[in-house]
Backbone as numpy.savetxt, mean C-alpha at the origin, in Angstrom:
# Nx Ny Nz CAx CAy CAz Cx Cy Cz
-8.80 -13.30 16.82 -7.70 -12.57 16.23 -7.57 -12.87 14.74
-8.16 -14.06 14.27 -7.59 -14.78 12.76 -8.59 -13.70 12.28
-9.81 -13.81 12.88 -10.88 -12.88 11.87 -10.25 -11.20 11.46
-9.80 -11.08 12.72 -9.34 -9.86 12.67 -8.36 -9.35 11.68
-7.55 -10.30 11.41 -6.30 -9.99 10.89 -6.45 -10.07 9.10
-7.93 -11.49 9.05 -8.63 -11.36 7.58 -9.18 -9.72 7.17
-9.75 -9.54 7.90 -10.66 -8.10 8.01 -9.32 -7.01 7.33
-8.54 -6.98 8.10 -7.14 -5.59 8.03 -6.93 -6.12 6.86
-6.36 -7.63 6.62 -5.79 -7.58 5.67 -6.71 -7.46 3.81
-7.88 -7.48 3.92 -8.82 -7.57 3.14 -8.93 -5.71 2.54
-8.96 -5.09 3.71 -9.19 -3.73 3.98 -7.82 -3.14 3.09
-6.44 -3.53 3.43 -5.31 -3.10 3.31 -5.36 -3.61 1.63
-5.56 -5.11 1.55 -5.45 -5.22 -0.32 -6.79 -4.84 -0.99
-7.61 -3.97 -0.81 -8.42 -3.32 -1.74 -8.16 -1.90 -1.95
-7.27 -1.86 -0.70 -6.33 -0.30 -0.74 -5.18 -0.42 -1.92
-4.38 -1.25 -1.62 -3.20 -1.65 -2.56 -4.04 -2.02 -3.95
-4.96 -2.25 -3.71 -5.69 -3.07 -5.20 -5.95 -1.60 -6.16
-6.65 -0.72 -5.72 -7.20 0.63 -6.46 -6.36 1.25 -6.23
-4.94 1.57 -5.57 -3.86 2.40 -5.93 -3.02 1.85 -6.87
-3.02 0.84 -6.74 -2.28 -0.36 -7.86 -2.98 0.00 -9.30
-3.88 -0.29 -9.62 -4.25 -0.18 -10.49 -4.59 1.37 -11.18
-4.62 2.37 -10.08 -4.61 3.96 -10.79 -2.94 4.38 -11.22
-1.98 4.00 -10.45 -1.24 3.93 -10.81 -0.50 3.55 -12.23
-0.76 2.14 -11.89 -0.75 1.58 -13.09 -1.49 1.79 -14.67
-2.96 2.19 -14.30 -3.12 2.73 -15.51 -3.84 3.57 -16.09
-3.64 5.04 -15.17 -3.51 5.82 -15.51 -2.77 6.65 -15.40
-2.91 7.64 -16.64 -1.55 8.36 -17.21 -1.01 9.23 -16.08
0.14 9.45 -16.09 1.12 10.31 -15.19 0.23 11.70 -15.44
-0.20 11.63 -16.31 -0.34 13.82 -16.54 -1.37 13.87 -15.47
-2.08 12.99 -15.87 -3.81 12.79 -15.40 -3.75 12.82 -13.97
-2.98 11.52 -13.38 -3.10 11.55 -12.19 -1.98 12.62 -11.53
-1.58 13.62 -11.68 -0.77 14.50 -11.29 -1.47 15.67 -11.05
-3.30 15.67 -11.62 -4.06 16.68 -11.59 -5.15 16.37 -10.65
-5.02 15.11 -9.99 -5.81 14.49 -9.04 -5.51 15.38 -7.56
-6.39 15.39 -6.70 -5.78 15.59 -5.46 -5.11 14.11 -5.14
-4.07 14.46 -4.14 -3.05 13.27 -3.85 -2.36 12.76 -4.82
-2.53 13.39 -5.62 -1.69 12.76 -7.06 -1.03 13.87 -7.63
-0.25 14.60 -6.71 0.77 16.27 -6.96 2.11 15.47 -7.41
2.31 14.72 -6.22 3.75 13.97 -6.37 3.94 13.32 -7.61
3.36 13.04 -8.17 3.75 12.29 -9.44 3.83 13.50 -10.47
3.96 14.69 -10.43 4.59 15.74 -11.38 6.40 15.74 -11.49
6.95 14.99 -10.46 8.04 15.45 -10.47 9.08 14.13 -10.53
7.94 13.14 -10.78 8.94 12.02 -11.43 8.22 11.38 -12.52
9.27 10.23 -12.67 9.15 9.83 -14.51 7.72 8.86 -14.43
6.92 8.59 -15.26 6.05 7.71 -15.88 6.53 6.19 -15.37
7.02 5.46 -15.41 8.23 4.72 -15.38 8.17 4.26 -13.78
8.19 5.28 -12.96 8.23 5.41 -11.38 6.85 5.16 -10.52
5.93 5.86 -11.71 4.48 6.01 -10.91 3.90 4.35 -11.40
4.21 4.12 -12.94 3.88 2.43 -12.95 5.05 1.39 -12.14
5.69 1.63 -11.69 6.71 0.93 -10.61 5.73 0.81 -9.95
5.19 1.78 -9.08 4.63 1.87 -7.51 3.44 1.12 -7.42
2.86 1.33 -9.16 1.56 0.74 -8.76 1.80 -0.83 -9.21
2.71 -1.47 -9.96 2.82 -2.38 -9.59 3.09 -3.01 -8.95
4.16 -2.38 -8.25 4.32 -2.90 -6.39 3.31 -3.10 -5.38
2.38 -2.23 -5.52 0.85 -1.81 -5.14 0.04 -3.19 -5.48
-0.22 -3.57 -6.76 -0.78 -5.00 -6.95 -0.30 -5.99 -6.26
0.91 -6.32 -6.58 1.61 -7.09 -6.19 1.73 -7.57 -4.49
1.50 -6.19 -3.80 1.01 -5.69 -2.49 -0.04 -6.45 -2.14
-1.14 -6.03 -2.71 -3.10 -6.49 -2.65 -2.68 -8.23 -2.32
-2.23 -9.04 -3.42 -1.83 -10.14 -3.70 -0.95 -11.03 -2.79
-0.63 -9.89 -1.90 0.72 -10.63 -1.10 -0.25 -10.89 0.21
-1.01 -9.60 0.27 -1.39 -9.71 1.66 -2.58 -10.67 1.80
-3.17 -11.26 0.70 -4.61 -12.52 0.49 -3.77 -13.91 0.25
-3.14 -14.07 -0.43 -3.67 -15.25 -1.23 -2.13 -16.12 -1.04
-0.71 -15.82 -0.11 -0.13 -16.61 0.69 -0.83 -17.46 1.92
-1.55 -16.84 2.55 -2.54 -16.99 3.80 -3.69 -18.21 3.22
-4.02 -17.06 2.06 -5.67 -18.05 1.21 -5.20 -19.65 0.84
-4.37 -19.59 0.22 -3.92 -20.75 -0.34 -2.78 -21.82 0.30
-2.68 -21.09 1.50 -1.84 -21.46 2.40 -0.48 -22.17 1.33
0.47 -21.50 0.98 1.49 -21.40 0.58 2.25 -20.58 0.51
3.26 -20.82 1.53 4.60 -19.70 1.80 3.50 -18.34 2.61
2.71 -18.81 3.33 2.22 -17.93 4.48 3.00 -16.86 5.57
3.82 -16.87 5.20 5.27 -16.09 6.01 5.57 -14.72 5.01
4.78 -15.22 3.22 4.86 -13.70 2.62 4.03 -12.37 3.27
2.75 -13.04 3.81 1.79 -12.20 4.21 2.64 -10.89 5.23
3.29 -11.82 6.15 3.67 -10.46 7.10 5.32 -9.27 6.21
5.60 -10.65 5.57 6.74 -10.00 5.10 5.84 -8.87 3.71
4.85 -9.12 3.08 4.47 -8.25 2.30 4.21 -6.91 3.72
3.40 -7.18 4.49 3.02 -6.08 5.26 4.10 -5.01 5.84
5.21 -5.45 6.02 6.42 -4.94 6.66 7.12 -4.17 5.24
7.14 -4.72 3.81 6.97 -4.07 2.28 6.42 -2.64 2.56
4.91 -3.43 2.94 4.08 -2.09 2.62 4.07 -1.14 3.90
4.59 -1.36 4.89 5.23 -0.47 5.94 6.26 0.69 5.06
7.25 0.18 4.89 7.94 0.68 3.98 7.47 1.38 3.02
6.85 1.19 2.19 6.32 2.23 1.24 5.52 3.50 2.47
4.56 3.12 2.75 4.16 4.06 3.56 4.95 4.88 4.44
6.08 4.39 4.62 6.87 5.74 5.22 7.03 6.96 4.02
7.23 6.14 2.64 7.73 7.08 2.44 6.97 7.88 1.21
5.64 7.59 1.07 4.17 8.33 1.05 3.94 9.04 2.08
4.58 8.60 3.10 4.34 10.18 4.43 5.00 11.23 3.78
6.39 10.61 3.89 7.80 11.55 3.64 7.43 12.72 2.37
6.84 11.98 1.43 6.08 12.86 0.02 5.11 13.54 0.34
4.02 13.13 1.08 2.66 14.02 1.24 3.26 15.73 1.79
4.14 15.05 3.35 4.63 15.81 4.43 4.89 16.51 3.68
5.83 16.65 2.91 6.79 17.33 1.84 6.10 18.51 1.11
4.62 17.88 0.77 4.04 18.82 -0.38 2.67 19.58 0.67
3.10 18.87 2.05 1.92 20.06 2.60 0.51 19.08 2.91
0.50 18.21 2.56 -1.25 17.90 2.86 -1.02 16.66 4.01
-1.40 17.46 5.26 -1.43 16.26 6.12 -2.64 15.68 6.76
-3.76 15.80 5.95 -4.55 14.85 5.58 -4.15 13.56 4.56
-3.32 13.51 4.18 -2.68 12.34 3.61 -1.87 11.68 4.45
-0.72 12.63 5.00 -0.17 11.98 5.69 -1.18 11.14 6.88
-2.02 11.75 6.98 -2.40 10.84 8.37 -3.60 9.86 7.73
-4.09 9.92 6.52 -4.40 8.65 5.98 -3.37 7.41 5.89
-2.40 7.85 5.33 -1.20 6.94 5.16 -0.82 6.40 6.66
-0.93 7.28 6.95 -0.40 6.66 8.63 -1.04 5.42 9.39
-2.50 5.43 8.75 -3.77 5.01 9.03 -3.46 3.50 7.99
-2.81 3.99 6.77 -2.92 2.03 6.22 -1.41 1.60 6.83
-0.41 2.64 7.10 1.00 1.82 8.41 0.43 0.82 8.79
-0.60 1.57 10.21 -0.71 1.00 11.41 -1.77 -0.39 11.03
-2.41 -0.15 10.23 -3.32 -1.23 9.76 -2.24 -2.39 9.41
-1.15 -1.98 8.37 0.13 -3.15 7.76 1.02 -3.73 9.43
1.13 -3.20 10.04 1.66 -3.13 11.32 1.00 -4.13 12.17
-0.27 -4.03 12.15 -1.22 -4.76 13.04 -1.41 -6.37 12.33
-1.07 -6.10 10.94 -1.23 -7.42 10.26 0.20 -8.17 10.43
1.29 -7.42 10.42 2.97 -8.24 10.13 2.44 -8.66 11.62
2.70 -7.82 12.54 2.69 -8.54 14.73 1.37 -9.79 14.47
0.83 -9.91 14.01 -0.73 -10.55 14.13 -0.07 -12.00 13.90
0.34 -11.94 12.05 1.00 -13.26 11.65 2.39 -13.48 12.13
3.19 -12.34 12.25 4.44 -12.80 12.98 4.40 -13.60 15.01
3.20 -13.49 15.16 2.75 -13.87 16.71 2.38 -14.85 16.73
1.35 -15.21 15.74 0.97 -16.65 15.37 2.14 -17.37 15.36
């Protein structure tokens, strides 16, 4: 199960790692002309570098409490975070029509899901 839960969680912060960082730095116009990147037309600059720093911050939560074994209790509590966001990257995709996103998103949930029960069981 430990391997397992390295694996998701490895999988889940290279996800958070490259949304984190497109977010973060690149421009609102730009990524608003991306596919999956519609939603960011209709809020501020400001909002889309929020997310993706939350997004890093994400990658970071879910490795290196566990790695370094300090305050190992962030790991699930980051995952249950990034539960949360992912609802409401459904709620946006749903919104604009592409539910091929939504059911990607749904897809890093259940992955964050499988990681919070994994370390919260331990």
């Amino acid at each position: 199960m430990n391997v397992a839960l390295w694996i998701a969680a490895g999988l889940l912060a290279s996800v958070a790692l490259v949304g984190g960082f497109t977010k973060t730095f690149v421009p609102k116009e730009k990524l608003a002309t991306q596919h999956g990147g519609e939603w960011a037309e209709n809020v501020s600059a400001g909002f889309v570098k929020t997310l993706g720093i939350l997004e890093l911050l994400a990658a970071a939560g879910l490795i290196l409490p566990a790695a370094l074994d300090i305050a190992p209790v962030m790991v699930p509590v980051t995952a249950i975070c990034w539960i949360l966001l992912m609802v409401g990257a459904m709620v946006t995709h749903g919104r604009l029509g592409q539910p091929k996103l939504v059911m990607v998103t749904l897809v890093y949930l259940l992955l964050a899901a499988f990681i919070a029960g994994g370390h919260l069981a331990a």
